[in-house]
Phi, psi and omega in degrees: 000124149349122124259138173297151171302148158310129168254174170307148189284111192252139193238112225233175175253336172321270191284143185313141172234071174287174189284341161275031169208031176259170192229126181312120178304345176329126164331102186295112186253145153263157216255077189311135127232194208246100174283008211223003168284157161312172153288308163230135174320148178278180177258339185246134183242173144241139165272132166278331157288358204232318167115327208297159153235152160218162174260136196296156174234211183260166174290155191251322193175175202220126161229198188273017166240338199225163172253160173217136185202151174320169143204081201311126130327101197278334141340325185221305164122034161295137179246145184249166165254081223269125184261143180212099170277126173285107189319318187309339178270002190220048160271325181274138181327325180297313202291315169309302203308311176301320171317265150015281188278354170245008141303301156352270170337294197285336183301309184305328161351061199233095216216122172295338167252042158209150177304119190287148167240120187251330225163140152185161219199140167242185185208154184326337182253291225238119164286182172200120186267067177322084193247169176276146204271133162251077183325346191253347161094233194209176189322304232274339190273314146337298204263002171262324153299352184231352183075321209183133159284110173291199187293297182288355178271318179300327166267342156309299177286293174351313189297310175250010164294316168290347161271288230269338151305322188292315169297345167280284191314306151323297185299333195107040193201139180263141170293290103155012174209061171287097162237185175308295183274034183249339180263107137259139204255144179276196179279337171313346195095332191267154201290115167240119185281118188221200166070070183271013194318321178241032164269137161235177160278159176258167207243162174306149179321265217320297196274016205279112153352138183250329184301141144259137183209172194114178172266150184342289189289356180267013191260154194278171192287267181330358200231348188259326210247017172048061176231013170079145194259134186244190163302308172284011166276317181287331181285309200312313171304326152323319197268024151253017151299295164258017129302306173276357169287279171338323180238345175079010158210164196296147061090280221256002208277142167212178194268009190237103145354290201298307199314318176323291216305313191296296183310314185314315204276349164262014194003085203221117171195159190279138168234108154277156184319342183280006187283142146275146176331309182284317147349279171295343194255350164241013140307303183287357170283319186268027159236067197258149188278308162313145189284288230296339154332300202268120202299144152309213168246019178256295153351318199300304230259332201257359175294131150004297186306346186252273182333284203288326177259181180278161171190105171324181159245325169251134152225178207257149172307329184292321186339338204275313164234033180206167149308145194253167155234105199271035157036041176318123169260187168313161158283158205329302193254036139264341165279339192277286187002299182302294210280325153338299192287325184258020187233307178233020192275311182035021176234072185228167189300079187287348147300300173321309204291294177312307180305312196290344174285312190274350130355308189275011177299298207292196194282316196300316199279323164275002141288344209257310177313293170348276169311331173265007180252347153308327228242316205293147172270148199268311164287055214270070177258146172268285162229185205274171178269160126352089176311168157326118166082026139224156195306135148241029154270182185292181166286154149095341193220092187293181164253128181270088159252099158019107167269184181228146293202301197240170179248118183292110153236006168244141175330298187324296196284292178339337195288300201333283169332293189287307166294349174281324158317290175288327178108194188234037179228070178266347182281342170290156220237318185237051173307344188239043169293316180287001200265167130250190198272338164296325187290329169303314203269000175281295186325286214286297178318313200280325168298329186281319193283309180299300179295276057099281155011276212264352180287131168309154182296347188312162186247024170301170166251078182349149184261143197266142169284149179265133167094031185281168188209122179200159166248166177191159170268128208248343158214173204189133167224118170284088169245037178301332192291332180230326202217006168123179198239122191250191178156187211205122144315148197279324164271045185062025177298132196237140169224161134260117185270113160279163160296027186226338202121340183272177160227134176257144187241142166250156181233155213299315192274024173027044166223352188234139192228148178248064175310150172214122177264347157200166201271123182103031172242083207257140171229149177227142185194158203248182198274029187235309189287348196334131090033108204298299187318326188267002208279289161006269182256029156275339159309305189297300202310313183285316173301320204272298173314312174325295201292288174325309190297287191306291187294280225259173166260172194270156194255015163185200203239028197280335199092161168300112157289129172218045149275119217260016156261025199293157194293155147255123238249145164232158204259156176222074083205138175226169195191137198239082186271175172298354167241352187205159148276139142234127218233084228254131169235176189327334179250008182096350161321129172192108172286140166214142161219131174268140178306287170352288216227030164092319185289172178202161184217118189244136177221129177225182189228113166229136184043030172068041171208124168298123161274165180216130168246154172244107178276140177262177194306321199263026176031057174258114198246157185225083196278155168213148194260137164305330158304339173282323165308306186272012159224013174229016204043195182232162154297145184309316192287317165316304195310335208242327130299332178270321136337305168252036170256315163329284165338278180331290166337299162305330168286339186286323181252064157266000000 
């Protein structure tokens, strides 16, 4: 079959200039084709320098030069997202030469929040461009199953769309057609930044590209007004990005170009009332009319609108065509409450409790578990932390630090400190047989406290110890609304705190379960063997392993433990404030992960000295001995986490 020529691209005032029926602004050419091309692409390709073959799949997407199609590697069975251009579409030297130049580009690449380029090749008809495949297709195919975003899917995906620009712009490189349909989400969910067709380099203020080019409703005052492309036409695309998540249609759109044109250059557009306050105030910074007006991305990430709301750390696949629902909890002392009451309360109806457990013998009922534990958002956090270089406890909730009778300013007085609480059995696996959970979660304040107190004010950097061997927790599932706060250990351990109090363990080699019915009263039996009584809830504890091992990732770089005489640890209290998790366990381990930006801070006891490691935004984790802390200071930012993971502590044993 014949294909007829492309006639020109007419740009009409009639339709609406939604992003699906826009257009590159490039200077519009008719398209020579190659009538002597086949009809149909072959299904089998070959690189001929590589020996490799694949198979062609379905189309993905069309751009104005290219097709886009699955494309398997029959060797390995990888599938690719294969961009495949028809020379016949490059035949004059500028069209190639753009071709070129955005292989250049894309190749150099290296990112988690960009679209990966593994490869590429021709053959007499066609190039073919190898990219990393996004099963969920991009934002833009997202705001069309769904209309409009909420606050917190909007800062999710923000969140890594400002990485992988901010990692552009670091090269020197203009996106320069930042939309919807440019963002693809893996199956993971997470977010990649693709489409380099109109990326350049950047060039100095005096010498800055001129063309306009991008789509219509996403072009900048200054990129409309032939004043050159800077860092800032991509934050100005930014904020019509997360306009339109938020609202399902761009900023500027009207049924007129000029009109379009006119609201761009005057950066005159509507905010409704249904935005939050932080909302509106950081749209309106980043369509700021002036360039130089408008925050950088590091600016981006420290706005309100981020600091102040929830932002999953995950969001669930269904998100791609329903709304999620995220179970905003309360603020800090409705959360200590709660989790008080479902951690040591044990006077809740406890026959209901126990029925709705043993339910789950049957099939029906553990189907019914499965499916709801697929559906829970795993990041039920109400809000975020604060960024580097603001307090982050809240107003009104100072830290009450103690004085002490004496001043920890030494190794020595730190031991001190700790052994008059613990004893000298820190090497014992049930050392706190004799503790409670209070005396634990005492021990552990006094130690922090102590430090904090008497450590300078310097804004140094310790030298971090090599070799550290600690456990921590590396996933987390909050289902406390029916069966309890489970999590998975770094030497793969999986435990559950139920809502009655008790606790469960699955241990690595998933045959051996640790029941604790109060602390340091260990019962063992192996999962081939259960307990009529206990068969309930070694159902939930497995499904909460599943589930964690299949869905979520390890939250920093410390690795896998595998010393099998580190103690074992079970958790005896976690507490949910509007900025961290914090999570205390049996030997005195006491974890906080902050929402906001990712970090965590694990303070454990080795070798009769306390450590404290820090994962940083980029799960770069850094251990350090408190003593070292306590005689060279911290960074401002550590210091100040390690503030409100007290403050936490302290509501528990007030």
């Amino acid at each position: 079959m014949e294909i007829s020529k492309n006639s020109v691209l007419q740009q009409t005032n009639s339709s609406s200039m939604s992003e699906a029926t826009q257009r590159s602004c490039e200077p519009r050419r008719k398209k020579a084709e190659d009538r002597s091309a086949p009809s149909e692409m072959a299904r089998i390709i070959t690189d001929a320098a590589t020996g490799k073959c694949y198979c062609r799949g379905k189309v993905l997407g069309k751009g104005g030069f290219a097709k886009c199609y699955e494309m398997t590697d029959l060797s390995t069975g990888k599938v690719y997202a294969a961009k495949i251009i028809p020379h016949a579409r490059v035949s004059k030297p500028h069209q190639r030469e753009k071709i070129d130049r955005e292989i250049e580009l894309h190749r150099a690449l290296h990112h988690k929040h960009i679209v990966h380029f593994y490869h590429y090749f021709e053959d007499k008809e066609n190039i073919y461009i190898l990219l990393e495949h996004c099963s969920r297709k991009s934002l833009a195919h997202i705001l069309k199953a769904r209309k409009v975003l909420t606050e917190p899917e909007v800062r999710y995906y923000l969140r890594q769309i400002v990485s992988g620009l901010k990692y552009l712009h670091e090269q020197e490189i203009l996106h320069r057609d930042l939309k919807l349909g440019n963002f693809f989400v893996s199956e993971s969910m997470e977010l990649k930044v693709g489409d380099f067709g109109l990326a350049a380099k950047l060039e100095p203020a005096g010498n800055r590209r001129k063309t306009i080019c991008g789509t219509p409703n996403y072009l900048s005052p200054e990129v409309l007004n032939k004043q050159g492309h800077g860092c800032e036409s991509d934050v100005w695309a930014l904020g019509c990005v997360m306009y339109t998540m938020l609202l399902g249609r761009p900023p500027f759109e009207t049924t007129n170009l000029k009109e379009t044109y006119r609201c761009i250059r005057e950066a005159r557009y509507s905010l409704p009332s249904s935005l939050s306050l932080q909302a509106k105030q950081l749209i309106a910074s980043l369509l700021a009319k002036i360039p130089e007006d408008r925050p950088n991305l590091d600016h981006i990430l420290r706005h309100d609108f981020f600091t102040q709301g929830f932002s999953p750390e995950r969001l669930p696949p269904s998100c791609c065509h329903s709304a999620p629902d995220f179970h905003v909890s309360s603020p800090a002392k409705s959360f200590f409450k709660k989790a008080a009451a479902a951690l040591f309360g044990g006077r809740r109806d406890k026959v209901k409790y126990y029925e709705t457990l043993n339910k789950l013998t049957k099939e029906e009922e553990i189907y019914k578990l499965q499916h709801d534990l697929e559906k829970t958002v795993i990041s039920q956090q109400s809000k975020k932390t604060s960024e580097n270089g603001s307090p982050l406890p809240p107003s009104g909730c100072p830290v009450a630090l103690a004085t002490e009778s004496q001043s920890a300013t030494t190794q020595d007085t730190i031991r001190l400190i700790v052994r008059g609480s613990l004893g000298s059995c820190s090497s014992s696996s049930e050392c706190l047989e004799d503790s409670t959970t209070g005396s634990v979660a005492e021990t552990v304040a006094s130690m922090l406290r102590g430090c904090l107190e008497n450590m300078p004010k310097a804004n140094d950097t310790p030298q971090a110890l090599n070799g550290c061997n600690l456990q921590w927790v590396t996933k987390w599932v909050d289902y406390s609304n029916k069966y309890g706060f489970g999590y998975q250990l770094s030497d793969h351990t999986v435990g559950v705190l139920f809502n009655n109090g008790t606790h469960m363990s699955l241990l690595p080699d998933r045959k051996t379960i640790h029941y604790y019915a109060e602390l340091g009263q260990r019962s063992v039996f192996p999962t081939c063997e259960v307990p009529e009584h206990f068969v309930g809830q070694v159902t939930v504890l497995k499904y909460f392993s599943h589930y964690m091992e299949e869905n979520l990732m390890d939250g920093g770089d410390l690795g896998t433990v595998t010393d099998a005489h580190l103690p074992r640890l079970y958790l005896l209290q976690w507490l949910k404030s509007d900025r961290a998790l914090m999570m205390l366990f049996n030997d005195g381990t006491f974890q906080v992960n902050f929402y906001h930006d990712h970090t965590k801070i694990i303070l454990c006891c080795q070798r009769d000295e306390y450590v404290l490691t820090y994962i940083n935004e980029e799960r770069v984790s850094k251990t350090f001995q408190l003593s070292s802390l306590l005689t060279s200071g911290c960074p401002t930012d550590l210091r100040q986490r390690m503030v409100y993971s007290l403050n936490m502590l302290l509501q528990r044993c007030s």
